[in-house]
N, CA, C and O atoms as a Tripos MOL2 file, in Angstrom:
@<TRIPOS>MOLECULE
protein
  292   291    73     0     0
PROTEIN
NO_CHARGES

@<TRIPOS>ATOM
      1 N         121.7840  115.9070   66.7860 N.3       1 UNK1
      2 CA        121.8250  115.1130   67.9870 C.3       1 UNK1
      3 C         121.0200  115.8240   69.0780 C.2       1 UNK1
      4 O         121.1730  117.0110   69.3700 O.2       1 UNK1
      5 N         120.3220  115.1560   69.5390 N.am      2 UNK2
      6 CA        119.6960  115.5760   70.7930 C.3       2 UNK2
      7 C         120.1260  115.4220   72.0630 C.2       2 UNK2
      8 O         120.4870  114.3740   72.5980 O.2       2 UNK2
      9 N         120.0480  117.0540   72.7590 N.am      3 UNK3
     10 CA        120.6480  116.6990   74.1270 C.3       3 UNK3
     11 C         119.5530  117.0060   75.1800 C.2       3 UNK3
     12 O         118.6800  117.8490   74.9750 O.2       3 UNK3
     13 N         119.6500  116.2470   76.3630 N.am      4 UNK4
     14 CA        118.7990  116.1080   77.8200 C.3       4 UNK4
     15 C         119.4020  116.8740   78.6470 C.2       4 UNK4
     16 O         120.5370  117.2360   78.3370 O.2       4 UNK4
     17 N         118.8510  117.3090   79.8530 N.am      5 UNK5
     18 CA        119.0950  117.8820   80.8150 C.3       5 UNK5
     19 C         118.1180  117.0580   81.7900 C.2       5 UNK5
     20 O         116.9260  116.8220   81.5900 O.2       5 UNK5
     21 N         118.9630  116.6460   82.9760 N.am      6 UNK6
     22 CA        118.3830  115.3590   83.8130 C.3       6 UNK6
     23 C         118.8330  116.5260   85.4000 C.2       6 UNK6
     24 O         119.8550  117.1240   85.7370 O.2       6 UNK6
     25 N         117.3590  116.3660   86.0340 N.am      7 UNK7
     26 CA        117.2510  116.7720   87.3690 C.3       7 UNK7
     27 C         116.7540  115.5830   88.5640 C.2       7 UNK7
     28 O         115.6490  115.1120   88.2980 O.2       7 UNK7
     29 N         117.2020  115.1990   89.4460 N.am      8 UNK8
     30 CA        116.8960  114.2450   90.6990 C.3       8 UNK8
     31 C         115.4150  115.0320   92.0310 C.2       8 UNK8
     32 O         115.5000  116.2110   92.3740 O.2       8 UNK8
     33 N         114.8610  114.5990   92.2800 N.am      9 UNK9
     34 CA        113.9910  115.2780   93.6390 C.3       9 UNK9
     35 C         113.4750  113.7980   94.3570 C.2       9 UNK9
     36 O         113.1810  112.7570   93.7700 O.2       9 UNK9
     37 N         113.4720  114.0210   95.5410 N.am     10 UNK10
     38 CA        113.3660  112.8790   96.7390 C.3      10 UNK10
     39 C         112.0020  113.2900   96.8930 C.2      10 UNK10
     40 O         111.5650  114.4240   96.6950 O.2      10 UNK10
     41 N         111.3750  112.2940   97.2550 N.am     11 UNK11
     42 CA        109.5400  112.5200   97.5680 C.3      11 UNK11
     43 C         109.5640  111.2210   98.4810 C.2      11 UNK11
     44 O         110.0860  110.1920   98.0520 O.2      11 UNK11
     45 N         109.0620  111.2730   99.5920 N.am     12 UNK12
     46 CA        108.3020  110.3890  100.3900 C.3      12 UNK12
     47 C         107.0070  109.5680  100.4150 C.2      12 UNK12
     48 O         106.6740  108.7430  101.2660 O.2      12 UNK12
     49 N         106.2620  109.9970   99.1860 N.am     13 UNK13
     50 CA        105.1700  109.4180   98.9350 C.3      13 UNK13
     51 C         104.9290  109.4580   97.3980 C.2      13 UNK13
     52 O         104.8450  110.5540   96.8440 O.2      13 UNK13
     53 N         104.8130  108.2870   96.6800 N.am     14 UNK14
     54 CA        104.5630  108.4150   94.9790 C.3      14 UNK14
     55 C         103.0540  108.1130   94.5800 C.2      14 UNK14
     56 O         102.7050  107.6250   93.5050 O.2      14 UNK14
     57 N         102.4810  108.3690   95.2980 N.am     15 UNK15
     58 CA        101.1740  108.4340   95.4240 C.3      15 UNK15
     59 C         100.2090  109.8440   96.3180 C.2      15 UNK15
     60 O         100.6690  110.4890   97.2600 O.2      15 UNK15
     61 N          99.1010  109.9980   95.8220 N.am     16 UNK16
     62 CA         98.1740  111.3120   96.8490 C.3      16 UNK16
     63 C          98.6510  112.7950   95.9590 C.2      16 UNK16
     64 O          99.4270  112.8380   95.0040 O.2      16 UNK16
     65 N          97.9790  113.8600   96.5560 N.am     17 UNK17
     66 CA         97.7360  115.5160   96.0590 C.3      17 UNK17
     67 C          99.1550  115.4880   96.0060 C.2      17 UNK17
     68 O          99.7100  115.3290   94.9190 O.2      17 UNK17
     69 N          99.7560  115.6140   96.9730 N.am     18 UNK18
     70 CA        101.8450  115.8440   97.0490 C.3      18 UNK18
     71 C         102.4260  115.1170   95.2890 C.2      18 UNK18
     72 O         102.9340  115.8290   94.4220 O.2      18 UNK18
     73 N         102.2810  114.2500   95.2000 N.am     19 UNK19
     74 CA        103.0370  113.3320   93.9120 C.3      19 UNK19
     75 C         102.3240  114.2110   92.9920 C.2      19 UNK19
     76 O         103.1980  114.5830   92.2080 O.2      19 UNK19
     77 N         101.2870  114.7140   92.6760 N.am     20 UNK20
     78 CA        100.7260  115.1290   91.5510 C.3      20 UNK20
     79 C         100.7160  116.4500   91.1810 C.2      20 UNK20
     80 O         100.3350  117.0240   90.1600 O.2      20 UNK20
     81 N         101.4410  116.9930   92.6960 N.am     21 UNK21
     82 CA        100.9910  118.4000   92.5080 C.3      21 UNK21
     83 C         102.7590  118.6530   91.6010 C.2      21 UNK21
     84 O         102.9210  119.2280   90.5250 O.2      21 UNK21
     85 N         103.7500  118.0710   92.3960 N.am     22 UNK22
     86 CA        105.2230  117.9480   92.0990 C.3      22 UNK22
     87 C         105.3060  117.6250   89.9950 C.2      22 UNK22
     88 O         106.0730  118.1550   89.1920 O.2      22 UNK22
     89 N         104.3230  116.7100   89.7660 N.am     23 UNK23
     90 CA        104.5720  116.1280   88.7530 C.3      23 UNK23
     91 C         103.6370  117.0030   88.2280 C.2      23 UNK23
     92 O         103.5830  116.7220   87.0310 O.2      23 UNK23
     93 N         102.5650  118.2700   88.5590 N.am     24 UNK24
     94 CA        101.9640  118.8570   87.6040 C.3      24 UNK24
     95 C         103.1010  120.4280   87.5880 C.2      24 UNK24
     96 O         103.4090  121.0240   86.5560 O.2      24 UNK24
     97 N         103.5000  120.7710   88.8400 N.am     25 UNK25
     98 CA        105.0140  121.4130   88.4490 C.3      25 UNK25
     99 C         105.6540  121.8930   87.4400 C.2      25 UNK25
    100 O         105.7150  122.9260   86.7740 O.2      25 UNK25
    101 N         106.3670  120.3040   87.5410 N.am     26 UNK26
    102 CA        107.4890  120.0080   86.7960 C.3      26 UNK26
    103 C         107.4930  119.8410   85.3300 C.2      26 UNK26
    104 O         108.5040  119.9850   84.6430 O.2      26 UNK26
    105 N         105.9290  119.4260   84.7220 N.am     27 UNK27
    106 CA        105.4890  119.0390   84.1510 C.3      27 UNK27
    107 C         105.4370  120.6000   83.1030 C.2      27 UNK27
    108 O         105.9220  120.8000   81.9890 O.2      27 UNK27
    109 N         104.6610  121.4950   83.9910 N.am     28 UNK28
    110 CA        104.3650  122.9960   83.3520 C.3      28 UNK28
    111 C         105.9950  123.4950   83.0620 C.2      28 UNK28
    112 O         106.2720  124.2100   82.0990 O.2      28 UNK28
    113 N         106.6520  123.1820   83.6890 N.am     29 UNK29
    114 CA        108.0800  124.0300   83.6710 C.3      29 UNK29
    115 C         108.8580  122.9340   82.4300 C.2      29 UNK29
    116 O         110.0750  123.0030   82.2520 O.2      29 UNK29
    117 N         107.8570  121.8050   81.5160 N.am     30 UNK30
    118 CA        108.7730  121.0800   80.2860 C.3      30 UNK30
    119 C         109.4160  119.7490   80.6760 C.2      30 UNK30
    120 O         109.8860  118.9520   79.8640 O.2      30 UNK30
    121 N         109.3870  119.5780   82.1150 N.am     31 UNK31
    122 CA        110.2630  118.7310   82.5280 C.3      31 UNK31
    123 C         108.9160  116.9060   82.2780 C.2      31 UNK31
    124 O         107.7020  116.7600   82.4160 O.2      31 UNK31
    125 N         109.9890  116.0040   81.9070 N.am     32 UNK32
    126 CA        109.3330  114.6290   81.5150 C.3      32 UNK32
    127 C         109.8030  113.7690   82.6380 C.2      32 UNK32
    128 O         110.9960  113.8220   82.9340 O.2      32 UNK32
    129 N         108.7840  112.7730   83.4720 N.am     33 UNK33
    130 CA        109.2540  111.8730   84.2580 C.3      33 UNK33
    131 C         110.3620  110.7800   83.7920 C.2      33 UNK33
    132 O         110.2980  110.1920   82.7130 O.2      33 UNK33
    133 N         111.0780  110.6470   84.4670 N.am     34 UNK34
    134 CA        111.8960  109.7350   83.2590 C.3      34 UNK34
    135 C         111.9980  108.0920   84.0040 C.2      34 UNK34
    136 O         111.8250  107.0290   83.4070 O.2      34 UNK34
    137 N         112.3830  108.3060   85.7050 N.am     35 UNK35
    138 CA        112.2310  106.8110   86.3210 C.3      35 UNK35
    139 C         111.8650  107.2950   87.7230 C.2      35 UNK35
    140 O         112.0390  108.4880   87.9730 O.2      35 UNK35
    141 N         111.4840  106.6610   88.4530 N.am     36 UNK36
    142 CA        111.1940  106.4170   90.2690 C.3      36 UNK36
    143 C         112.0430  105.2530   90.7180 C.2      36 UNK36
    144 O         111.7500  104.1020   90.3960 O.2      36 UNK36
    145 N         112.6420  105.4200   91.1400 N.am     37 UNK37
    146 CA        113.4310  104.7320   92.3500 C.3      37 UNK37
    147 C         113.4520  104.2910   93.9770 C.2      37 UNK37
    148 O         113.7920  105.2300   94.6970 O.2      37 UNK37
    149 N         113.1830  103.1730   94.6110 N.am     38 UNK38
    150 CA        113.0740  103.4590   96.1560 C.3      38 UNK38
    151 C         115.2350  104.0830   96.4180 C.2      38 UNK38
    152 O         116.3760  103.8370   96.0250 O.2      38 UNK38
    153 N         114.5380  104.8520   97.2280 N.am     39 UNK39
    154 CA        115.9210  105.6510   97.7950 C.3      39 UNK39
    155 C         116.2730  104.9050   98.7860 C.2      39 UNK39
    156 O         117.3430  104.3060   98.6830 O.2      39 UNK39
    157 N         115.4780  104.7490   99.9850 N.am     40 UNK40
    158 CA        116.1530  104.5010  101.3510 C.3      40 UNK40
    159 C         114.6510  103.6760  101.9210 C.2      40 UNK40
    160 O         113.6250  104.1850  101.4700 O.2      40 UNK40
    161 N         114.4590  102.5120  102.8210 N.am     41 UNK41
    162 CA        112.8290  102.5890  103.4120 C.3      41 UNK41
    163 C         113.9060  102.2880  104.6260 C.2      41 UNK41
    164 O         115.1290  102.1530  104.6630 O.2      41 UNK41
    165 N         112.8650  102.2530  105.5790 N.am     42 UNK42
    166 CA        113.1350  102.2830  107.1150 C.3      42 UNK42
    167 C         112.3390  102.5470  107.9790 C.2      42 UNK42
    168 O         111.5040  103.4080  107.7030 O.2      42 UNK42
    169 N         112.3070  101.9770  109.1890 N.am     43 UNK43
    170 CA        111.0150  101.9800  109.8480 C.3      43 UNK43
    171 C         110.8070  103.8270  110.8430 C.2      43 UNK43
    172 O         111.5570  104.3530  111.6650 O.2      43 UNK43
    173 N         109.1610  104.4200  110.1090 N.am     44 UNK44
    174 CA        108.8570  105.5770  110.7830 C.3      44 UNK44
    175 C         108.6420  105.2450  111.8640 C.2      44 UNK44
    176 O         108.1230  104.1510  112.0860 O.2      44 UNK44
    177 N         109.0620  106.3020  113.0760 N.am     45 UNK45
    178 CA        109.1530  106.0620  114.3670 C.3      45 UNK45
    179 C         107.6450  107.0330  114.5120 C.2      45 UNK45
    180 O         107.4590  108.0890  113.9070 O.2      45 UNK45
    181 N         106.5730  106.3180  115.5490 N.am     46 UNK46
    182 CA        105.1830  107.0850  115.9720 C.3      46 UNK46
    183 C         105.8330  107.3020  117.2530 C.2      46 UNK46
    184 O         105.2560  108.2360  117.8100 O.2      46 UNK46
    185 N         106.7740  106.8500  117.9590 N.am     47 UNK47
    186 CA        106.7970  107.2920  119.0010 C.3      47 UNK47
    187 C         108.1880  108.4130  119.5020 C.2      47 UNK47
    188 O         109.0100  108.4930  120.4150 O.2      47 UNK47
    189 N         107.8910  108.9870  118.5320 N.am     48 UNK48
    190 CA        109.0620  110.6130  118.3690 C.3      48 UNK48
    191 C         108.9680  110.8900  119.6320 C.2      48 UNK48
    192 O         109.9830  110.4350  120.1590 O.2      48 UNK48
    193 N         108.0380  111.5880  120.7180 N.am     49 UNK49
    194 CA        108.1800  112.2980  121.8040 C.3      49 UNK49
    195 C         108.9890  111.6090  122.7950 C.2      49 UNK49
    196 O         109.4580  112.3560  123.6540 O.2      49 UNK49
    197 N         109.3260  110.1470  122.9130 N.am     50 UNK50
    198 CA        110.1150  109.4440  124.1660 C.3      50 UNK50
    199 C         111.3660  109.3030  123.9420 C.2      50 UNK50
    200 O         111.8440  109.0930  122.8270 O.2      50 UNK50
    201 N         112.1690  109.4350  125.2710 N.am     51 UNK51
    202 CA        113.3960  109.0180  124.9250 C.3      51 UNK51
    203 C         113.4000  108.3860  124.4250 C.2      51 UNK51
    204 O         113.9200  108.6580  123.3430 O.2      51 UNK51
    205 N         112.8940  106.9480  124.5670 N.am     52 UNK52
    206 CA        113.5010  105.5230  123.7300 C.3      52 UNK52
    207 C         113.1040  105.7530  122.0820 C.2      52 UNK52
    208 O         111.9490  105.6480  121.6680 O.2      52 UNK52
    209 N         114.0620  106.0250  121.3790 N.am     53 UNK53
    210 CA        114.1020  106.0580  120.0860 C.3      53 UNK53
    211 C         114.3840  104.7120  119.1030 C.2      53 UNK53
    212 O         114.5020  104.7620  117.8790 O.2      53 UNK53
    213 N         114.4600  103.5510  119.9000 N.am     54 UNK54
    214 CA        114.3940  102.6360  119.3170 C.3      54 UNK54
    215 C         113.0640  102.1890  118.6500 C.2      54 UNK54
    216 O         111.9220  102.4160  119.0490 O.2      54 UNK54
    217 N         113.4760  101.4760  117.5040 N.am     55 UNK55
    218 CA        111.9920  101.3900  116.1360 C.3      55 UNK55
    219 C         111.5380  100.2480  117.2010 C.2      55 UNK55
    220 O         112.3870   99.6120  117.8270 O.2      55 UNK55
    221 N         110.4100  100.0710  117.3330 N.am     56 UNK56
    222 CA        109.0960   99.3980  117.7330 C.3      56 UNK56
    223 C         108.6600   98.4030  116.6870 C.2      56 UNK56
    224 O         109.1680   98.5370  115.5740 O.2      56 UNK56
    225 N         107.7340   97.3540  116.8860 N.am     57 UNK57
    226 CA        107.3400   96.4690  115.9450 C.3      57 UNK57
    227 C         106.5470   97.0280  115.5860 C.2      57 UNK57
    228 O         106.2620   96.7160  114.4300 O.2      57 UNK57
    229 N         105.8060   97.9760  116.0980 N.am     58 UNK58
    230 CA        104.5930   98.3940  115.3610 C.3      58 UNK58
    231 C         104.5010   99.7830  114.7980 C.2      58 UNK58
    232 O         103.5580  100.5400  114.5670 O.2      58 UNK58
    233 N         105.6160   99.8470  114.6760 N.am     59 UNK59
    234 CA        106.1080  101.4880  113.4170 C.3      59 UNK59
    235 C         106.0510  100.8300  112.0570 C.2      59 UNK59
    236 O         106.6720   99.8280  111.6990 O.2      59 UNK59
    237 N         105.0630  101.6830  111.2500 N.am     60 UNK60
    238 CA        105.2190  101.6820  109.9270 C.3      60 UNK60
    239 C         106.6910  101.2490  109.4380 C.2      60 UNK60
    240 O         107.6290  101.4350  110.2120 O.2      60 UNK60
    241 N         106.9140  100.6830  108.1870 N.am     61 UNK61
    242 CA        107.8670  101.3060  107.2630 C.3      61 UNK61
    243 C         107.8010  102.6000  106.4100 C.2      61 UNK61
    244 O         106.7770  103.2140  106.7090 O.2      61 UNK61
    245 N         108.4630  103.1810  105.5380 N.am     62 UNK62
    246 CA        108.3880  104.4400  105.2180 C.3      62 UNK62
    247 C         109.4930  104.3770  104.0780 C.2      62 UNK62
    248 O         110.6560  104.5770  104.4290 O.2      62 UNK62
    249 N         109.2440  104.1330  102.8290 N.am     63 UNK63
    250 CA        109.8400  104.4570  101.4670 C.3      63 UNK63
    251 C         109.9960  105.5220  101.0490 C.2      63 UNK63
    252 O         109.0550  106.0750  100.4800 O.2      63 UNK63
    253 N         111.3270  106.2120  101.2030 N.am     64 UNK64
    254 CA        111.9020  107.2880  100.5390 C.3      64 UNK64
    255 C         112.2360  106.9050   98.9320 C.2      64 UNK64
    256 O         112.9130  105.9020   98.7100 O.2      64 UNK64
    257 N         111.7070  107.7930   97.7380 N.am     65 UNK65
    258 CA        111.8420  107.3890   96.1880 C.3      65 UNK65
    259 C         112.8140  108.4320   96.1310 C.2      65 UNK65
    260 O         113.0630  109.2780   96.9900 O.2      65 UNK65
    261 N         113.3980  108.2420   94.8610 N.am     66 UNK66
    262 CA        114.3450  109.4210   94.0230 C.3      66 UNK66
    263 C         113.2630  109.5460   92.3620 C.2      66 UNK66
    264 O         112.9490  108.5350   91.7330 O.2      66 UNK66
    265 N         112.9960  110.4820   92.0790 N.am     67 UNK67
    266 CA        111.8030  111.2260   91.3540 C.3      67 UNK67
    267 C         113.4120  111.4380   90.1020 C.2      67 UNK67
    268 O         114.4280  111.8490   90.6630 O.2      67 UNK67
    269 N         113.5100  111.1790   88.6970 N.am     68 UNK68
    270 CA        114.7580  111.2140   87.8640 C.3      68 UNK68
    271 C         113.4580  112.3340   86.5610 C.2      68 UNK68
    272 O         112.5300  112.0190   85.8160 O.2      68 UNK68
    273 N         113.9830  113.3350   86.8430 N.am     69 UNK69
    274 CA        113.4100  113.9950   85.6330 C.3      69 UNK69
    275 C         113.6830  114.4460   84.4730 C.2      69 UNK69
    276 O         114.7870  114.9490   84.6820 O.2      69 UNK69
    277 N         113.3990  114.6630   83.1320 N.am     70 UNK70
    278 CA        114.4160  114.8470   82.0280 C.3      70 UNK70
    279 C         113.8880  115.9560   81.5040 C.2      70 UNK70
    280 O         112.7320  116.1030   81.8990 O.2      70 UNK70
    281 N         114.4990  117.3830   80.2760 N.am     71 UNK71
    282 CA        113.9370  117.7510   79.5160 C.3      71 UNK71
    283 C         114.8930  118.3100   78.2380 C.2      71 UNK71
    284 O         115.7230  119.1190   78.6530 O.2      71 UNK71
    285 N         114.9460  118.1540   77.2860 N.am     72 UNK72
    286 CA        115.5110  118.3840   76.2740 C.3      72 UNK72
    287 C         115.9590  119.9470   75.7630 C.2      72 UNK72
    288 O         115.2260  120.9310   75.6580 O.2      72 UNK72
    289 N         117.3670  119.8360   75.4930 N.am     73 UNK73
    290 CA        117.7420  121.3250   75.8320 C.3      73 UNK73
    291 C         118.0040  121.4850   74.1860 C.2      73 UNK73
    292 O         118.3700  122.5650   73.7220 O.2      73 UNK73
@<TRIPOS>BOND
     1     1     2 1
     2     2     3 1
     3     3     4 2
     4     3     5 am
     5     5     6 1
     6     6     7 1
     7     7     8 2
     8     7     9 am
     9     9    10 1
    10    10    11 1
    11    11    12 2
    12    11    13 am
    13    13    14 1
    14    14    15 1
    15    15    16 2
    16    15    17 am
    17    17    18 1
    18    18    19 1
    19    19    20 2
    20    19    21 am
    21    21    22 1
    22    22    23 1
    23    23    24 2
    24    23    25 am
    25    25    26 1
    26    26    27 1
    27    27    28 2
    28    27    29 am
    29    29    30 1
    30    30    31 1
    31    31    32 2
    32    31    33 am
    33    33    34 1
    34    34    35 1
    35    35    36 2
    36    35    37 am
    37    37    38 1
    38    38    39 1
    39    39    40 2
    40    39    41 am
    41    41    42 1
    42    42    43 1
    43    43    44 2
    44    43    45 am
    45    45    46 1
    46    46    47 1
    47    47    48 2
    48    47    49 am
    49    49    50 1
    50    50    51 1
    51    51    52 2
    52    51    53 am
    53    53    54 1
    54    54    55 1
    55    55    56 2
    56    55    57 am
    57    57    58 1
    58    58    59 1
    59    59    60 2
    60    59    61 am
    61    61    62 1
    62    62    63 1
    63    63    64 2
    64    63    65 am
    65    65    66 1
    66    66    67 1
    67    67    68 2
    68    67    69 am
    69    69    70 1
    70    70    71 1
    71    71    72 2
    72    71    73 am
    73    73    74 1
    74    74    75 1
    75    75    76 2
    76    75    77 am
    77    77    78 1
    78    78    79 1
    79    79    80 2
    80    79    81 am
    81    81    82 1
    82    82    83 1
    83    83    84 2
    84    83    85 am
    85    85    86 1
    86    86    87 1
    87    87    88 2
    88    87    89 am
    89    89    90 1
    90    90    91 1
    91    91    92 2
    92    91    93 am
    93    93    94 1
    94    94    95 1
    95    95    96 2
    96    95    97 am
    97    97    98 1
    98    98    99 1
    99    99   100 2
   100    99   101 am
   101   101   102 1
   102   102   103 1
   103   103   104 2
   104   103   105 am
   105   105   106 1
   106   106   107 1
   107   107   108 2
   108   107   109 am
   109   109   110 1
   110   110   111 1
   111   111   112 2
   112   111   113 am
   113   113   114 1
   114   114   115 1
   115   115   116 2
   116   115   117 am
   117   117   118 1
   118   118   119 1
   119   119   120 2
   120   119   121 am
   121   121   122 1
   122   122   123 1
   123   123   124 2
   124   123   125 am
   125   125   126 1
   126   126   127 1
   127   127   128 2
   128   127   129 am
   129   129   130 1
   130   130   131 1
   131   131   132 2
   132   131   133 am
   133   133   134 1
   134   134   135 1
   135   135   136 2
   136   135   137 am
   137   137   138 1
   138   138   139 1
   139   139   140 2
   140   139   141 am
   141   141   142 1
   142   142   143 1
   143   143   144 2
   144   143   145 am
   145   145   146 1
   146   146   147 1
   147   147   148 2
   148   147   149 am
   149   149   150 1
   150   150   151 1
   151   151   152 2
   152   151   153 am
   153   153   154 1
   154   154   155 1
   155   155   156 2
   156   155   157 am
   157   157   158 1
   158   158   159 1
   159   159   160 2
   160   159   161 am
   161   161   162 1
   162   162   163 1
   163   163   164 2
   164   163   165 am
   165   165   166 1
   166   166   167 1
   167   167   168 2
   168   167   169 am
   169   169   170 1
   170   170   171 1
   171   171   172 2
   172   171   173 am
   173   173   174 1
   174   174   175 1
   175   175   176 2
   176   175   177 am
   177   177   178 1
   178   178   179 1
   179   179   180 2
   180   179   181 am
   181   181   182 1
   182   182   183 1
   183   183   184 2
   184   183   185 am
   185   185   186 1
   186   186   187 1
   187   187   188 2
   188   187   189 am
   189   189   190 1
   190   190   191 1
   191   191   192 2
   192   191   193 am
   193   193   194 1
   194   194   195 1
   195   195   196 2
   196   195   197 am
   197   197   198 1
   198   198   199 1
   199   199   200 2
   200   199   201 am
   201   201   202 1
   202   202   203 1
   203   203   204 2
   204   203   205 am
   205   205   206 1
   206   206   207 1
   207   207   208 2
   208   207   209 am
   209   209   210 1
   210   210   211 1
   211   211   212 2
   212   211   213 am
   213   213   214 1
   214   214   215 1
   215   215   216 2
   216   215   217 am
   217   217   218 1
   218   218   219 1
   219   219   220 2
   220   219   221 am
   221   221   222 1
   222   222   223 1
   223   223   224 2
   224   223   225 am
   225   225   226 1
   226   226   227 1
   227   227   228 2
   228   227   229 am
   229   229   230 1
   230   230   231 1
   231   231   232 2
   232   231   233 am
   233   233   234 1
   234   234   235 1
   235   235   236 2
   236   235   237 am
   237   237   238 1
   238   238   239 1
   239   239   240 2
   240   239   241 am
   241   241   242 1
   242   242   243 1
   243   243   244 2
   244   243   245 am
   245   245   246 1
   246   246   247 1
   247   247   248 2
   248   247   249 am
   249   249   250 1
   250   250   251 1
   251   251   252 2
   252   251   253 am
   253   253   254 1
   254   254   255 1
   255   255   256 2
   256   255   257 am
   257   257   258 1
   258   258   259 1
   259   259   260 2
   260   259   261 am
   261   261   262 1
   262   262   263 1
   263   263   264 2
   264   263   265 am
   265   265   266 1
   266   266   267 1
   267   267   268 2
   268   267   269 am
   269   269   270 1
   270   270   271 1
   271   271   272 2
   272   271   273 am
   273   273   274 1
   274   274   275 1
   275   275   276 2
   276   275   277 am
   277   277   278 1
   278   278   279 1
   279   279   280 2
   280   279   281 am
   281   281   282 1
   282   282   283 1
   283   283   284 2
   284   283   285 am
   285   285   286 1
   286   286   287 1
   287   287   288 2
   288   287   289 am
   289   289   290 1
   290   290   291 1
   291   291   292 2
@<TRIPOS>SUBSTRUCTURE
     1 UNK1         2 RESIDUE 1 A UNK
     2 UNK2         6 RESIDUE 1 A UNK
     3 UNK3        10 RESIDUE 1 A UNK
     4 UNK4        14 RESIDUE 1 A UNK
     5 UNK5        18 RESIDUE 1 A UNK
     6 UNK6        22 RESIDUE 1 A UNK
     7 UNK7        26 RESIDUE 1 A UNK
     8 UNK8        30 RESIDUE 1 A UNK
     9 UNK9        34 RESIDUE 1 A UNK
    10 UNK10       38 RESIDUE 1 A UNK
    11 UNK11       42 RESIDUE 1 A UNK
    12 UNK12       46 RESIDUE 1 A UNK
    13 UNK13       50 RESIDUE 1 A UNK
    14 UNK14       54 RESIDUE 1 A UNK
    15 UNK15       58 RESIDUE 1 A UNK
    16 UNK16       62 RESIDUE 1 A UNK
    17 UNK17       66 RESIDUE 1 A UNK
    18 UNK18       70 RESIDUE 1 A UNK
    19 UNK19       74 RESIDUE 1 A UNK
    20 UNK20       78 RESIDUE 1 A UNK
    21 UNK21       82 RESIDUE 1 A UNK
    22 UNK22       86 RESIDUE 1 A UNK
    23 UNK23       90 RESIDUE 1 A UNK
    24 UNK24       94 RESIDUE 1 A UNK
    25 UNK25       98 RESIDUE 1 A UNK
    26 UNK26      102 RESIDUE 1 A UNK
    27 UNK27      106 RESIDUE 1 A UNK
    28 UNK28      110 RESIDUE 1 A UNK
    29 UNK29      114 RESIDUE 1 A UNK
    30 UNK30      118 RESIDUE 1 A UNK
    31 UNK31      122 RESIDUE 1 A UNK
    32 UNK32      126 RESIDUE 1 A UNK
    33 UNK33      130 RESIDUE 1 A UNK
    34 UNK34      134 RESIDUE 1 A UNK
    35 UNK35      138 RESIDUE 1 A UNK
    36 UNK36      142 RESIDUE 1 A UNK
    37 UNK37      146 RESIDUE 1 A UNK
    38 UNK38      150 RESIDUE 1 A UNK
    39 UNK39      154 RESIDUE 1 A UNK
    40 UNK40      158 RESIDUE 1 A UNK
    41 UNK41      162 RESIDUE 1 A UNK
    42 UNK42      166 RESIDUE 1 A UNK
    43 UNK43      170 RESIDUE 1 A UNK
    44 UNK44      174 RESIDUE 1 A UNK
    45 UNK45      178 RESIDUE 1 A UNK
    46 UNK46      182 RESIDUE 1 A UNK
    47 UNK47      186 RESIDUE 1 A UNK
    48 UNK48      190 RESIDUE 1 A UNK
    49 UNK49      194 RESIDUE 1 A UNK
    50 UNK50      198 RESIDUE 1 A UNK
    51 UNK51      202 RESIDUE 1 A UNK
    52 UNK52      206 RESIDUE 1 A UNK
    53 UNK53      210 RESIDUE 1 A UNK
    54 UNK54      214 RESIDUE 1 A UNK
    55 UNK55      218 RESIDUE 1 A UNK
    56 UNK56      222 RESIDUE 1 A UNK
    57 UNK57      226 RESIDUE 1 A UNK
    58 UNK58      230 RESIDUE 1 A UNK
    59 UNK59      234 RESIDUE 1 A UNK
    60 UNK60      238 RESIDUE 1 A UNK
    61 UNK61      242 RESIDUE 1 A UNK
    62 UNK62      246 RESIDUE 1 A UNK
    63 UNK63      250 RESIDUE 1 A UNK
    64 UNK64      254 RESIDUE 1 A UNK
    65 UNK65      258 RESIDUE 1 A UNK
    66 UNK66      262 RESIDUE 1 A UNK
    67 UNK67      266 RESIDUE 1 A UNK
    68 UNK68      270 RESIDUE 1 A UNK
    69 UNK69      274 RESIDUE 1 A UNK
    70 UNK70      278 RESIDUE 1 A UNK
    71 UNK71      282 RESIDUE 1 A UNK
    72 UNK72      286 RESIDUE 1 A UNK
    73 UNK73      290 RESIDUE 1 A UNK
């Protein structure tokens, strides 16, 4: 019988150098992608420096994933 060993990592972007560098990683250390998930989206705030912290119409959204990794023990 074969057994897995399953690890979780949050990434903000599943795309660009960041996603590939994570997945060339994980990849060297045995570990297999197994699923991507959206975690959380919600609108990024551009206007961080003002009090008013309320989201704006014209703030991005911003997709937080859950990264599900596997490797066979």
């Amino acid at each position: 019988m074969r057994e897995f060993e399953y690890f979780q990592e949050t990434a903000g972007n599943i795309v660009g150098d960041s996603w590939t560098k994570m997945l060339k990683k994980h990849g060297d250390q045995g570990w297999e992608l197994c699923s991507v998930n959206p975690l959380n989206t919600y609108k990024k705030q551009n206007n961080k420096g003002s009090e008013d912290k309320i989201p704006r119409d014209d703030d991005q959204m911003q997709t937080t994933y859950i990264a599900t990794f596997k490797r066979e023990i």
